[in-house]
KEZA-599007 format. One line per 10 residues: number of its first residue (from 1); their letters; for each residue x, z, y of C-alpha. Coordinates in nm, 4 decimals. Layout:
N
NUM	a	X,Z,Y ~ ...
END
This chain:
299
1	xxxxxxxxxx	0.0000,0.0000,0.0000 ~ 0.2644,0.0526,0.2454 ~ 0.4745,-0.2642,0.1731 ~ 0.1450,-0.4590,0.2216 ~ 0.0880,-0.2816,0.5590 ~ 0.4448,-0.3703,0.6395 ~ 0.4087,-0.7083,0.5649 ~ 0.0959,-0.7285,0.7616 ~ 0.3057,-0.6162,1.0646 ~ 0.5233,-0.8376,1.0125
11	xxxxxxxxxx	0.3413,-1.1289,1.0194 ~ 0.0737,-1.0210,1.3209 ~ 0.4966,-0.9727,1.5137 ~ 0.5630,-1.2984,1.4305 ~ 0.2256,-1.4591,1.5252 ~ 0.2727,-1.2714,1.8482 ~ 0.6432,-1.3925,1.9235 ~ 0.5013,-1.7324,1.8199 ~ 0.2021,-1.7140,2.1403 ~ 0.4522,-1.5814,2.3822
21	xxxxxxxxxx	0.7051,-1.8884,2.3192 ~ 0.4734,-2.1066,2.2808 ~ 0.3099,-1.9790,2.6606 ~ 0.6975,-2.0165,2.7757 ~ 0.6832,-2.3671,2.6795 ~ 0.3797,-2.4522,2.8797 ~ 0.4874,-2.2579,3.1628 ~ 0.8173,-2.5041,3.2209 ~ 0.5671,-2.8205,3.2623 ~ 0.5716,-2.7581,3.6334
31	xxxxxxxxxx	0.9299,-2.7335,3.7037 ~ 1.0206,-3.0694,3.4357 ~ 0.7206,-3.2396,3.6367 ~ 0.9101,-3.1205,3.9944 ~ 1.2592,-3.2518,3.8662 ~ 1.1367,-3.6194,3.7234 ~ 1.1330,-3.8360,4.0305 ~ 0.8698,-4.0984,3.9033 ~ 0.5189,-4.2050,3.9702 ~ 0.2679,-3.9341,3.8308
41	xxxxxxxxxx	0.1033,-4.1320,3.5413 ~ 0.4374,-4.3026,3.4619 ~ 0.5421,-3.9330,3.3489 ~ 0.2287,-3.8598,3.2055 ~ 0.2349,-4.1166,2.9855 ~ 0.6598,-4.1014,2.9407 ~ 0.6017,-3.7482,2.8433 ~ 0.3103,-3.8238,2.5821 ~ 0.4762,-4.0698,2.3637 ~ 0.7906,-3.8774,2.2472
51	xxxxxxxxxx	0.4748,-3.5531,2.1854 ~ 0.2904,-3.8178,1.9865 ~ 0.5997,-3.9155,1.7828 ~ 0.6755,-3.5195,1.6855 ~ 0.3125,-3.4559,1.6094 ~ 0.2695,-3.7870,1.4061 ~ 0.6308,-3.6994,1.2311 ~ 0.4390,-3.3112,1.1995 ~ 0.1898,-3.4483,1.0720 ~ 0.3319,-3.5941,0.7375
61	xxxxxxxxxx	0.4515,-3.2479,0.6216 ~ 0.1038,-3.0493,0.6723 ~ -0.0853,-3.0030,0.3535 ~ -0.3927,-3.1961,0.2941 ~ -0.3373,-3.4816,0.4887 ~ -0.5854,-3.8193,0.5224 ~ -0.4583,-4.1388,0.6548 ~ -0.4792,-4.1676,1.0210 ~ -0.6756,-4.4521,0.9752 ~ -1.0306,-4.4074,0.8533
71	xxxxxxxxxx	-1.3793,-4.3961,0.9405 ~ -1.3409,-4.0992,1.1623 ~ -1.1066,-4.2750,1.4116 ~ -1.3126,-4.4117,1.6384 ~ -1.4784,-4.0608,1.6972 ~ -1.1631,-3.9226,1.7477 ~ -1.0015,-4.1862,1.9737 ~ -1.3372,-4.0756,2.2235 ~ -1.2939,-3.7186,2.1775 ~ -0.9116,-3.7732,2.2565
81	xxxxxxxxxx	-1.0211,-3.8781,2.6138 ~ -1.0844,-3.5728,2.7511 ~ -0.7134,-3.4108,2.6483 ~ -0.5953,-3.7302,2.7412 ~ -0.7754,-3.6742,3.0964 ~ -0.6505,-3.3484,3.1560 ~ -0.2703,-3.3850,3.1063 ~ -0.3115,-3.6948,3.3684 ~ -0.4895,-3.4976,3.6150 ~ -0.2524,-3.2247,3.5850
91	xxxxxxxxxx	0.0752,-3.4136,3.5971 ~ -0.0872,-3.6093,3.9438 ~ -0.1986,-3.2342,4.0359 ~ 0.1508,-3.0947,4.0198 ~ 0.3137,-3.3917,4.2390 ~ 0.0491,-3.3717,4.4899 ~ 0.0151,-2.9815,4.5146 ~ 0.2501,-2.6954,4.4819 ~ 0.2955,-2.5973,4.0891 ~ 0.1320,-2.2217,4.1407
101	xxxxxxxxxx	-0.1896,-2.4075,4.2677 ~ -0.1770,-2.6572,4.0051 ~ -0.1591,-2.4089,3.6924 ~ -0.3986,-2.1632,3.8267 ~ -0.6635,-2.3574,3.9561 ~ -0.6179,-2.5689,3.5661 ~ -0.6472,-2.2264,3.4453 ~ -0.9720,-2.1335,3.5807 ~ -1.0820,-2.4338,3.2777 ~ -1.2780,-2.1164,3.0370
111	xxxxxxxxxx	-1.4779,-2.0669,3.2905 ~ -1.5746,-2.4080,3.3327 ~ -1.6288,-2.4183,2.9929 ~ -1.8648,-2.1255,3.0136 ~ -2.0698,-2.3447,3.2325 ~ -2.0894,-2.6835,3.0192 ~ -2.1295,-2.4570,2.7111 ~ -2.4295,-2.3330,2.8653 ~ -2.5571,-2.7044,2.9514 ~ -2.4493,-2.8574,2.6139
121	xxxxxxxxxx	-2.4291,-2.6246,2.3236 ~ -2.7513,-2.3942,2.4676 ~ -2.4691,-2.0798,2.4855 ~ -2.5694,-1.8885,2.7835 ~ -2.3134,-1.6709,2.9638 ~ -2.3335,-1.3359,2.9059 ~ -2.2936,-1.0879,3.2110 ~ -1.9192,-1.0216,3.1951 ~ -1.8748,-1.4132,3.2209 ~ -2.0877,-1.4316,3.5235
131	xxxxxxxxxx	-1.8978,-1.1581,3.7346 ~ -1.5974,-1.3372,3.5893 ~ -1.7119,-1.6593,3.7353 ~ -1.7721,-1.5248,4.0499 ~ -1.4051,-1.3757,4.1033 ~ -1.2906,-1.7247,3.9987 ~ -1.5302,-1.8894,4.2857 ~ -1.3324,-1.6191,4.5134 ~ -0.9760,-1.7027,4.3731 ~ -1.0325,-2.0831,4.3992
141	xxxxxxxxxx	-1.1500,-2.0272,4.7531 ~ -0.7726,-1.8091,4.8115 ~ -0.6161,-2.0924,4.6540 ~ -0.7895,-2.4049,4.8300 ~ -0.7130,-2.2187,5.1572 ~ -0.3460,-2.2061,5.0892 ~ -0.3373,-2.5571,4.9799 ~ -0.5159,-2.6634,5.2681 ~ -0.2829,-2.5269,5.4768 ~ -0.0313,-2.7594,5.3316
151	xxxxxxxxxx	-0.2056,-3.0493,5.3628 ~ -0.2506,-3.0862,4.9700 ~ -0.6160,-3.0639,4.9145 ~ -0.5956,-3.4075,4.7188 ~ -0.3739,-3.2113,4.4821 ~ -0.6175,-2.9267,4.4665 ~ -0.9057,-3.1537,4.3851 ~ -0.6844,-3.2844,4.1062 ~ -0.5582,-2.9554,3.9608 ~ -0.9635,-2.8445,3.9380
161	xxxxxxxxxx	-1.0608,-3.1986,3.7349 ~ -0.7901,-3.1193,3.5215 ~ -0.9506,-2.7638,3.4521 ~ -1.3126,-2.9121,3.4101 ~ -1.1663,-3.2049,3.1911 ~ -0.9943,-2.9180,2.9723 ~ -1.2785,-2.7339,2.9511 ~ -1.4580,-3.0494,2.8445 ~ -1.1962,-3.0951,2.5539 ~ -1.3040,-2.7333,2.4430
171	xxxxxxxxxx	-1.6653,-2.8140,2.4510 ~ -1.6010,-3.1193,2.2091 ~ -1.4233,-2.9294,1.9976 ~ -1.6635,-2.6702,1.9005 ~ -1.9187,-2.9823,1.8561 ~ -1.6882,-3.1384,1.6188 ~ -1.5653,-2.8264,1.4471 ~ -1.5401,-3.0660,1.0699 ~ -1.2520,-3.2828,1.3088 ~ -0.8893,-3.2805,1.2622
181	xxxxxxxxxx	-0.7907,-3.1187,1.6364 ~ -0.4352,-3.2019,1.5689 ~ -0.5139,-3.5505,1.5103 ~ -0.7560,-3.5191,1.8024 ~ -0.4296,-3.4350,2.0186 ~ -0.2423,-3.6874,1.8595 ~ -0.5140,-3.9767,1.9925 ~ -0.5057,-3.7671,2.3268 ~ -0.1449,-3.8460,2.3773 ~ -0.1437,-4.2098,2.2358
191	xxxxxxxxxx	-0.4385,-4.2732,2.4864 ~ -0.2356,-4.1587,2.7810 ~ 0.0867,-4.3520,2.6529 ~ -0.1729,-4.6927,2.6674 ~ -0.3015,-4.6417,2.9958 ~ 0.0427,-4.5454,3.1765 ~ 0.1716,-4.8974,3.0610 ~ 0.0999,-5.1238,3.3885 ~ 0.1950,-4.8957,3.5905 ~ 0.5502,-4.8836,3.4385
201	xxxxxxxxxx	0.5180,-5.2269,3.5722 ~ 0.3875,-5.1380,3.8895 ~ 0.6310,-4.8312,3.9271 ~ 0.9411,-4.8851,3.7155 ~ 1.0944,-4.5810,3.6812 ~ 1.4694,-4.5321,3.7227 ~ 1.6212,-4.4655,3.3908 ~ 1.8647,-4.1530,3.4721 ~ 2.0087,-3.8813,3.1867 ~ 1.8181,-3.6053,3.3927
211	xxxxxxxxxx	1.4785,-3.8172,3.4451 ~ 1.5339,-3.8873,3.0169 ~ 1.6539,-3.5755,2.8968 ~ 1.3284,-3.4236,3.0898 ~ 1.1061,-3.6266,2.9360 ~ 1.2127,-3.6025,2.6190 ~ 1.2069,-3.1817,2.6583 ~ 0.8651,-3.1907,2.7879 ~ 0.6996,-3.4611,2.5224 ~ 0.8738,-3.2509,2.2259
221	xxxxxxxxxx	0.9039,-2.9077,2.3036 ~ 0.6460,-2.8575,2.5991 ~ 0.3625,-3.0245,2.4489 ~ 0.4424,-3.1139,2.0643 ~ 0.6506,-2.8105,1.9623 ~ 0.4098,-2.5569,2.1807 ~ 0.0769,-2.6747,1.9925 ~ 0.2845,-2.6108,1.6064 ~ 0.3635,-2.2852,1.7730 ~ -0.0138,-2.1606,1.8732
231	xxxxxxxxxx	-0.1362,-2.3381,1.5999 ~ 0.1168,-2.0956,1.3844 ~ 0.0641,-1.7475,1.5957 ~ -0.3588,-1.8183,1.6261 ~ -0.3550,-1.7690,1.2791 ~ -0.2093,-1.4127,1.2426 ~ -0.2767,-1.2116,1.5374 ~ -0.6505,-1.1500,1.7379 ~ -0.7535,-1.4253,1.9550 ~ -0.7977,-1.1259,2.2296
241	xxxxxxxxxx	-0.4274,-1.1043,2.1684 ~ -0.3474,-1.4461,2.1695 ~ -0.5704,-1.4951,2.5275 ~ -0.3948,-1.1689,2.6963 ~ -0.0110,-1.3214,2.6008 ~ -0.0944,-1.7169,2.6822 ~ -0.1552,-1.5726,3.0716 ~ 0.2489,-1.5860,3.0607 ~ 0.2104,-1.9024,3.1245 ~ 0.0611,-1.9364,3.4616
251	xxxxxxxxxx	0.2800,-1.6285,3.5728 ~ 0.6121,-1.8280,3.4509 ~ 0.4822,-2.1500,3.5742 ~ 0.5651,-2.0873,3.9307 ~ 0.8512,-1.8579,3.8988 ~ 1.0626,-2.1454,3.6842 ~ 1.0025,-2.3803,4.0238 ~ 1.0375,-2.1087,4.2594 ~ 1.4384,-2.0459,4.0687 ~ 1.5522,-2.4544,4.0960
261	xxxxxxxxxx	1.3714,-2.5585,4.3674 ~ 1.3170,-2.2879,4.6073 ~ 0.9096,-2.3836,4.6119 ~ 0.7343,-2.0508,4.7515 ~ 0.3616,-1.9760,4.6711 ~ 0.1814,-1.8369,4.9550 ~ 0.0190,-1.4942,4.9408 ~ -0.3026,-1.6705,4.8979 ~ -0.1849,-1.8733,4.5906 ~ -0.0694,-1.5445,4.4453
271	xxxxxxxxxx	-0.3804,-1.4215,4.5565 ~ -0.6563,-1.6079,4.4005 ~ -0.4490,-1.7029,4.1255 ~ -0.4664,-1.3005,4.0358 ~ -0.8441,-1.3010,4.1139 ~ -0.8906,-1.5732,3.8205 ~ -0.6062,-1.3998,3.6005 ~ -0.8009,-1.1182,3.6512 ~ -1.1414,-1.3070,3.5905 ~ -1.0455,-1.4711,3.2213
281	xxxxxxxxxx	-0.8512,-1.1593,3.1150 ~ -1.1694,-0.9675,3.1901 ~ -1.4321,-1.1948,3.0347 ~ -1.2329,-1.2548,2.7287 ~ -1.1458,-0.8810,2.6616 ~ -1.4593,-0.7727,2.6896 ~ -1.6097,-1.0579,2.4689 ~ -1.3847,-0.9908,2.2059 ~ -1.3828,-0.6258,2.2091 ~ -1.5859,-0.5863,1.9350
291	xxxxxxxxx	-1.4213,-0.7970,1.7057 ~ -1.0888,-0.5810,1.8161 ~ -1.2212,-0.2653,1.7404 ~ -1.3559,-0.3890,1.3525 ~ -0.9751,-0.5918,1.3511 ~ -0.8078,-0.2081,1.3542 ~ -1.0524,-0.0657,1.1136 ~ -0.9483,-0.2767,0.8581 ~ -0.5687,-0.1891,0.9365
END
C-alpha cells in the first residue's frame, strides 16, 4: 500500500512538472514572435509547418493509430479552422500590440467559451462564471485603455478574436468528443501553412540563422513539443491543477520580452491582465472544487 501511494506521487509530480514546462513553452511565443522580423502570417504559417511535421512524426509512435486519410477528414479539416484561426490572430496580435496585451486579452478565451457554450451546447453559466465574466469585462476595459494609449487598438481587436476563435476551438471539441484532437491540431497547423503561402510571395521573408533557428524553436518546441507535454501531465494530475499552473504562461509571456527587448507593460496591462487572472482562476477553482475534494478522498 505504501509503494502504490508512492508511485501515485510520483506520477501526479511528474504530470505536474510536465504542465509547468509545457506553460513555459507557450509563454516564449511572444518574445520568438518579437525577434522574427517578418510579415505576421508569413510566421504564422513558417512556425506551423515544422509543428505539423513533429506532430505528424508523433503521431506514428502513439498507439492505436488510423490513417490520416479517411472518412473523418473532411470533418476534421473544418474543425481545424478555428485552431488554425486563433494562432493567426494571435501571431498578427503580438506584432500589432505589446505581448502582455496580446496573451492576456487571448487568455480571457474560457470565458468566451462560457458564453458560446451557453448559445451552442444549452450549458448555462453558473454564478461563479458570471462574476468571473464580469471582472474579465473590467480587465479587458484596463487593458484596451493601455493599448489605446499606444495607439494599438488594431492589435487589441486582434488579440480578443484570437480569444473568441480559441474559445470556439473548445466549443467544437466538446461537440466532437469521438474526434482525434491531435489530428484536429495537426489539420489546424497544415491549414495555416496553406493559407500563409501567397503571402511568402507577397512578403518574402529574409532567410537569416536567427529568423530560422526561431522558427524552427517555436513550430517544434512551442507548439508541437508543448501539446505532447499537456497531453502527458492532463492525464495524471486534476484539471484544477493543471488550470492553476498553465496561468504561468501569461505571467512569463511578458517577462521573457520585457528581459531581450526592454518592452514595458503599463500598470493597466498588469492591471486588467490580473483582473482576468483573477477571473479564470476563480471560476475554474470553484467549478472544480468538488471534484478536488472527492480527488483527495481517494488518496
Amino acid at each position: 500500500m505504501i509503494k502504490q501511494g508512492i508511485v501515485h506521487k510520483e506520477h501526479r509530480l511528474a504530470g505536474q512538472g510536465a504542465i509547468f514546462l509545457c506553460a513555459v513553452l507557450w509563454s516564449t511565443s511572444g518574445l520568438f514572435i518579437k525577434l522574427v522580423d517578418w510579415h505576421p502570417v508569413v510566421i504564422a504559417g513558417s512556425r506551423s509547418l515544422p509543428a505539423a511535421v513533429f506532430l505528424l512524426i508523433l503521431r506514428r509512435f502513439l498507439p492505436g493509430r488510423q490513417n490520416i486519410i479517411n472518412k473523418k477528414t473532411p470533418v476534421l479539416i473544418a474543425l481545424g479552422l478555428c485552431y488554425a484561426s486563433t494562432m493567426i490572430f494571435f501571431v498578427i496580435a503580438n506584432k500589432l500590440t505589446a505581448s502582455a496585451n496580446a496573451i492576456l486579452l487571448q487568455y480571457a478565451a474560457p470565458m468566451w467559451t462560457a458564453l458560446l457554450g451557453w448559445v451552442v451546447l444549452r450549458e448555462r453559466p453558473r454564478w461563479e462564471q458570471w462574476c468571473a465574466l464580469v471582472l474579465v469585462g473590467m480587465g479587458l476595459f484596463l487593458v484596451f485603455s493601455g493599448g489605446l494609449a499606444k495607439g494599438s487598438l488594431l492589435g487589441d481587436i486582434t488579440a480578443v478574436l484570437s480569444g473568441i476563435a480559441f474559445a470556439c476551438n473548445s466549443v467544437v471539441l466538446r461537440l466532437k468528443k469521438d474526434h482525434n484532437p491531435g489530428d484536429i491540431m495537426l489539420f489546424s497547423h497544415l491549414i495555416c501553412t496553406l493559407f500563409s503561402v501567397p503571402f511568402f510571395f507577397l512578403y518574402p521573408p529574409v532567410l537569416n540563422s536567427g529568423n530560422v533557428l526561431s522558427i524552427l524553436f517555436m513550430g517544434i518546441f512551442q507548439i508541437g513539443a508543448a501539446s505532447a507535454l499537456f497531453a502527458y501531465g492532463i492525464k495524471r494530475i486534476p484539471a484544477i491543477q493543471a488550470m492553476l499552473t498553465s496561468t504561468v504562461e501569461p505571467v512569463l509571456n511578458p517577462v521573457w520580452v520585457l528581459l531581450v527587448t526592454g518592452e514595458k507593460p503599463s500598470f493597466s496591462v498588469l492591471a486588467g491582465g490580473g483582473l482576468i487572472i483573477a477571473a479564470v482562476v476563480f471560476s475554474s477553482v470553484k467549478r472544480y472544487m468538488p471534484r478536488l475534494r472527492r480527488y483527495r478522498l481517494t488518496l
